[in-house]
DOKOL-295653 format. One record per residue (C-alpha): x, y, z; residue number from 1. Coordinates in steps of 0.2 Angstrom, whole numbers, plus 5000, padded with zeros to 4 digits. Example, Ala and Ser with C-alpha at 12.3 -4.5 7.8 and 13.67 -1.06 7.14 Angstrom:
2
+------+-------+------+------+
! east ! north !   up ! resi !
+------+-------+------+------+
! 5062 !  4978 ! 5039 !    1 !
! 5068 !  4995 ! 5036 !    2 !
+------+-------+------+------+
***
This chain:
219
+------+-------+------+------+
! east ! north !   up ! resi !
+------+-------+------+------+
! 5000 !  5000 ! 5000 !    1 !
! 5007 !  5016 ! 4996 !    2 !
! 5010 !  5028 ! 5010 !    3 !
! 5007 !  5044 ! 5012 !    4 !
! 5019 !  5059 ! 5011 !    5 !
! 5018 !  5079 ! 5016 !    6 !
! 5027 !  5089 ! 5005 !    7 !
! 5029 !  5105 ! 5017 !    8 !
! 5043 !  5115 ! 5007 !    9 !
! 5057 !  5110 ! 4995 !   10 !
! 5066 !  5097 ! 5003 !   11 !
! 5085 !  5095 ! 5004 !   12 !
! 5092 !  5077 ! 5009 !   13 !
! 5112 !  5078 ! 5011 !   14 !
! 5121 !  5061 ! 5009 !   15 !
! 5131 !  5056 ! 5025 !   16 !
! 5149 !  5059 ! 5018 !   17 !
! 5156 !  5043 ! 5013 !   18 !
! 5170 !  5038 ! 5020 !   19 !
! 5176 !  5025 ! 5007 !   20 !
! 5197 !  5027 ! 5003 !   21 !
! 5197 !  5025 ! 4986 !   22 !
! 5217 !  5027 ! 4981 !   23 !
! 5212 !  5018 ! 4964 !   24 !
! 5201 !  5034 ! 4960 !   25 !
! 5212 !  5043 ! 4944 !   26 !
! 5203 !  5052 ! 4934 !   27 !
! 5210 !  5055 ! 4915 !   28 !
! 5200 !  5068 ! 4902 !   29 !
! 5184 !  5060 ! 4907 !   30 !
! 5192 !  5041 ! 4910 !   31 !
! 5196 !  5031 ! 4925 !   32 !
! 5186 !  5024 ! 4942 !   33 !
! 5169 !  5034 ! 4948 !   34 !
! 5158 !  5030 ! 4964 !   35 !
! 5139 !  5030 ! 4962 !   36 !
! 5126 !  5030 ! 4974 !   37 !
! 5107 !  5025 ! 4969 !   38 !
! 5092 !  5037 ! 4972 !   39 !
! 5073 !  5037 ! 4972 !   40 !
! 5067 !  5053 ! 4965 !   41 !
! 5049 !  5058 ! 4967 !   42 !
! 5040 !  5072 ! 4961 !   43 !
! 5026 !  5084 ! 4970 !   44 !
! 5009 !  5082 ! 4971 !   45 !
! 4999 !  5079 ! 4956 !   46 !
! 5014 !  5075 ! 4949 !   47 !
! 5020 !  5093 ! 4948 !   48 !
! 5037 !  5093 ! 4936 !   49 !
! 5053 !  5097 ! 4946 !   50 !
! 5070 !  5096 ! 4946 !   51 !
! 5084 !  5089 ! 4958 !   52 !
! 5102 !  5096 ! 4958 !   53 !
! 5114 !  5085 ! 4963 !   54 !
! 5132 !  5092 ! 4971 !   55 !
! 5147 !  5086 ! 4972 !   56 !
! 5159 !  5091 ! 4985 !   57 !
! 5178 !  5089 ! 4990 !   58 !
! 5183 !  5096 ! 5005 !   59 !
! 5201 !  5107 ! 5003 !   60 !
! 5211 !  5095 ! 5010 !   61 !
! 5208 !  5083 ! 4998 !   62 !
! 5205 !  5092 ! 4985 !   63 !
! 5222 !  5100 ! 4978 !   64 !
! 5226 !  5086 ! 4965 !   65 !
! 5209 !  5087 ! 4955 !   66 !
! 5210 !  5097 ! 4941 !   67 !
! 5189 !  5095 ! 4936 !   68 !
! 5176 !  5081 ! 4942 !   69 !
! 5159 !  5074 ! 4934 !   70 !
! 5144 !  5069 ! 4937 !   71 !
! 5132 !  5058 ! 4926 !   72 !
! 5114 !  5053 ! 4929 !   73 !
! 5104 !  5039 ! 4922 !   74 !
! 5089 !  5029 ! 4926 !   75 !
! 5093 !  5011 ! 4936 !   76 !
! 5086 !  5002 ! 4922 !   77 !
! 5102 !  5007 ! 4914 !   78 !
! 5112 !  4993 ! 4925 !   79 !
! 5099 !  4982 ! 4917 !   80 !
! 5098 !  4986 ! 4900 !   81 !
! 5115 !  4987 ! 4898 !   82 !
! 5136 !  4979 ! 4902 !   83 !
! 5144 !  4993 ! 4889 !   84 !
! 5134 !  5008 ! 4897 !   85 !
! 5133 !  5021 ! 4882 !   86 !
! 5130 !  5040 ! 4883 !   87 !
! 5112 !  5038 ! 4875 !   88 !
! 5107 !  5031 ! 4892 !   89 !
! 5113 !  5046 ! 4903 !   90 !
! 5099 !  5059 ! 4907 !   91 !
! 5114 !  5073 ! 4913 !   92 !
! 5132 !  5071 ! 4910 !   93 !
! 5140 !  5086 ! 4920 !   94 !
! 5159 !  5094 ! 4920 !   95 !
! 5165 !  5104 ! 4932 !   96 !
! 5183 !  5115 ! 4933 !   97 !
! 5189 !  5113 ! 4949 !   98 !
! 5197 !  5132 ! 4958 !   99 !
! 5215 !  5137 ! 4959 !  100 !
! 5214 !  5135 ! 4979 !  101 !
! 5200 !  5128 ! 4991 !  102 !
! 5188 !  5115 ! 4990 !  103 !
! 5178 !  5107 ! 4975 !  104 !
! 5160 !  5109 ! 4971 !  105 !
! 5151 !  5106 ! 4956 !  106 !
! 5132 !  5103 ! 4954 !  107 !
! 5121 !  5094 ! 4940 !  108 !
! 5103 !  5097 ! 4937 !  109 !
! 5089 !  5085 ! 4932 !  110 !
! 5070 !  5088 ! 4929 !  111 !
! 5056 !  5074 ! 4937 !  112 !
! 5038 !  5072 ! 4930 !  113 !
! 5035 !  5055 ! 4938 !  114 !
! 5043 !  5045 ! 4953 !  115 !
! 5058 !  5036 ! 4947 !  116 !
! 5074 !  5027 ! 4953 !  117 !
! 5091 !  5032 ! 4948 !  118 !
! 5110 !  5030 ! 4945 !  119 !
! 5121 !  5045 ! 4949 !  120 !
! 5140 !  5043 ! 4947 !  121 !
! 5152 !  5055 ! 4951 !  122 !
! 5172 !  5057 ! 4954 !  123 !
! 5188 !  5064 ! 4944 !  124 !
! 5185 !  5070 ! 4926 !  125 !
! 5204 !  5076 ! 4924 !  126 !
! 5215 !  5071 ! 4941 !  127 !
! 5213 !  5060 ! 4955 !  128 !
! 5208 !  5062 ! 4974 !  129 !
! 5220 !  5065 ! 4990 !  130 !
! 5217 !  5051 ! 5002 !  131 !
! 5235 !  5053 ! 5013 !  132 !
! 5231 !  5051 ! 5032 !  133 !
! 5214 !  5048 ! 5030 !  134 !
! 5205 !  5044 ! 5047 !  135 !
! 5188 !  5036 ! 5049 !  136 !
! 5180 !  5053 ! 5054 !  137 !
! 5185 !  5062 ! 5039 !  138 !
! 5174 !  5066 ! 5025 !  139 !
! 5182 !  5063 ! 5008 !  140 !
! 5169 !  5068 ! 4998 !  141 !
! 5152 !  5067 ! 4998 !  142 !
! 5135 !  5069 ! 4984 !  143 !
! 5120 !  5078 ! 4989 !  144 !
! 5103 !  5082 ! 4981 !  145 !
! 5090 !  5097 ! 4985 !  146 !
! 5073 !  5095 ! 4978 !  147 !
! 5063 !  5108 ! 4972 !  148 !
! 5045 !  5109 ! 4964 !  149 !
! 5036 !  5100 ! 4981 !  150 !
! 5048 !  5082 ! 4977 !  151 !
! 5056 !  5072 ! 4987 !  152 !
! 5074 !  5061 ! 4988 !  153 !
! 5075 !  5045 ! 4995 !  154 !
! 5093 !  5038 ! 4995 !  155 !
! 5093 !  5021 ! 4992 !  156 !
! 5112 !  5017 ! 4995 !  157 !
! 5124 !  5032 ! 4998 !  158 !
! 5137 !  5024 ! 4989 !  159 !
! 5132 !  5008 ! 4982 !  160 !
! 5147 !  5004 ! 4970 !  161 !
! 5161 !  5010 ! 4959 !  162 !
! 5160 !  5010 ! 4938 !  163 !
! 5176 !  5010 ! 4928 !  164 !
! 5169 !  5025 ! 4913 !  165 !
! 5181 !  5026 ! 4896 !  166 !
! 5181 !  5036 ! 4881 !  167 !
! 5191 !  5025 ! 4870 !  168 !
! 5182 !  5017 ! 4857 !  169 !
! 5185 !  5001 ! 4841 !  170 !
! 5180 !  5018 ! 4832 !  171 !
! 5193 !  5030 ! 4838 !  172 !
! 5184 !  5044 ! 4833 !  173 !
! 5169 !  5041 ! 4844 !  174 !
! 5175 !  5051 ! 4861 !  175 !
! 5159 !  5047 ! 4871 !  176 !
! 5158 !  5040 ! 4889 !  177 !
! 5156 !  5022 ! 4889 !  178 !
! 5152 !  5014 ! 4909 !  179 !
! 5154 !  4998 ! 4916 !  180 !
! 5150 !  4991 ! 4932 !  181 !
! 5167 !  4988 ! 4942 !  182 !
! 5160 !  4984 ! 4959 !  183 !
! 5143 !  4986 ! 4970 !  184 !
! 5148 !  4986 ! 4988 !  185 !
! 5135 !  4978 ! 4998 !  186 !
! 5128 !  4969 ! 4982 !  187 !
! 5117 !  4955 ! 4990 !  188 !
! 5110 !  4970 ! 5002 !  189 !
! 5105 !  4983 ! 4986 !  190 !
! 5097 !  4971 ! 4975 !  191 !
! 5086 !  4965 ! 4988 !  192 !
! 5082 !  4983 ! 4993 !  193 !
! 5064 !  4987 ! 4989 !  194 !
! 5061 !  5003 ! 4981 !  195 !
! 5050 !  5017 ! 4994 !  196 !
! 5037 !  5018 ! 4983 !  197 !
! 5041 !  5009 ! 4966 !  198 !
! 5041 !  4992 ! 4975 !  199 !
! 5052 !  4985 ! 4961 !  200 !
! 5069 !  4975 ! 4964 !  201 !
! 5085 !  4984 ! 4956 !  202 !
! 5092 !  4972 ! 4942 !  203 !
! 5111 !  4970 ! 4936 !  204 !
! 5113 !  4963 ! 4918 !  205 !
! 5117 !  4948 ! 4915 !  206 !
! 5136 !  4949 ! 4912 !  207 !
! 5139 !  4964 ! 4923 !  208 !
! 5133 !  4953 ! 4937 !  209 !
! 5145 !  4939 ! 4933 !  210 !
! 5160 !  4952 ! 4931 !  211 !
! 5154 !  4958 ! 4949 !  212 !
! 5153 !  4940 ! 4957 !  213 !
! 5169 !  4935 ! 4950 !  214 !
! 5180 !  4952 ! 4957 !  215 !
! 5170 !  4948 ! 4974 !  216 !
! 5176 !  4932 ! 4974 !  217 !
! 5194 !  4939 ! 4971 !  218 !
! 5193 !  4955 ! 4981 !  219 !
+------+-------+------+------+
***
């Protein structure tokens, strides 16, 4: 049954930061490792349009070696449909220039008519993350999404998995992303999770599932 929400004002759900230590996070003119986290986005009521910008944020300390970052969007049906993830499947595919001095921030914006579960990865674009004498209570970076239009966020794992993304191509003209699934984190506990409102199970394709089995059994 579904259950009842009250949209009050434009609501703002920042992610807990994660605290992963990803040294294997390189990022090289738009190739390399990216994290990604998996969200349920839902509109206002009567299915009032709006949008959701999502931002990503490296604290100063961390931050000095990253020359730009990215972010890209795409439904969960994606990890589905897909093992070779093209850039036909993305619904935002952001870069951001990263300052002189200071810490990074970037944001990318998406538009919601109608409840729906997505993918949002983000990490290097051109550089890599600082991770030297990281403690547990540190925040490496974190992703956070604001609603706006009367909708709502509902994370569904803060940082549910890495992809590898590429731009190298059989056709070395073609220059666009290409995303495939690297690692989910708590596999076993995300595929069983039940989408808020959706009530549909989250689905790997068939090969990206084996590829993840086989580097869990290695890891």
């Amino acid at each position: 049954m579904m259950r009842a929400i009250s949209f009050m004002t434009a609501v703002t759900l920042a992610l807990t930061p994660s605290l992963a230590k990803k040294p294997d996070w390189p990022g090289i003119n738009g190739s390399g490792v990216i994290g990604f986290g998996i969200v349920e986005l839902i509109p206002g009521l009567r299915g009032n349009p709006g949008s959701v910008q999502f931002a990503y944020d490296i604290p100063a300390a961390y931050s000095d070696q990253i020359a730009s970052g990215q972010i890209l969007v795409m439904p969960v049906s994606a990890l589905r449909d897909y093992d070779d993830i093209p850039q036909s499947a993305l619904v935002a595919q952001q870069v951001g220039q990263a300052p002189k001095t200071g810490a990074f921030h970037m944001v990318a914006t998406i538009h919601v008519s109608k409840p729906g579960v997505y993918v949002v990865a983000y990490g290097p674009y051109d550089g890599l993350l600082k991770f030297d004498d990281i403690d547990d209570s540190q925040a490496t970076y974190k992703i956070s999404a604001t609603a706006t239009g009367g909708g709502t966020v509902h994370w569904i794992d803060q940082d549910a998995g890495d992809f590898t993304i590429s731009r190298f191509h059989k056709n070395s003209a073609d220059t666009s992303p290409v995303l495939r699934l690297r690692m989910l984190r708590d596999r076993e506990n995300v595929l069983r999770n039940r989408v808020q409102l959706l009530g549909a199970p989250i689905q790997l394709n068939a090969r990206a599932l084996k590829r993840v089995q086989m580097i869990d059994a290695n890891w």
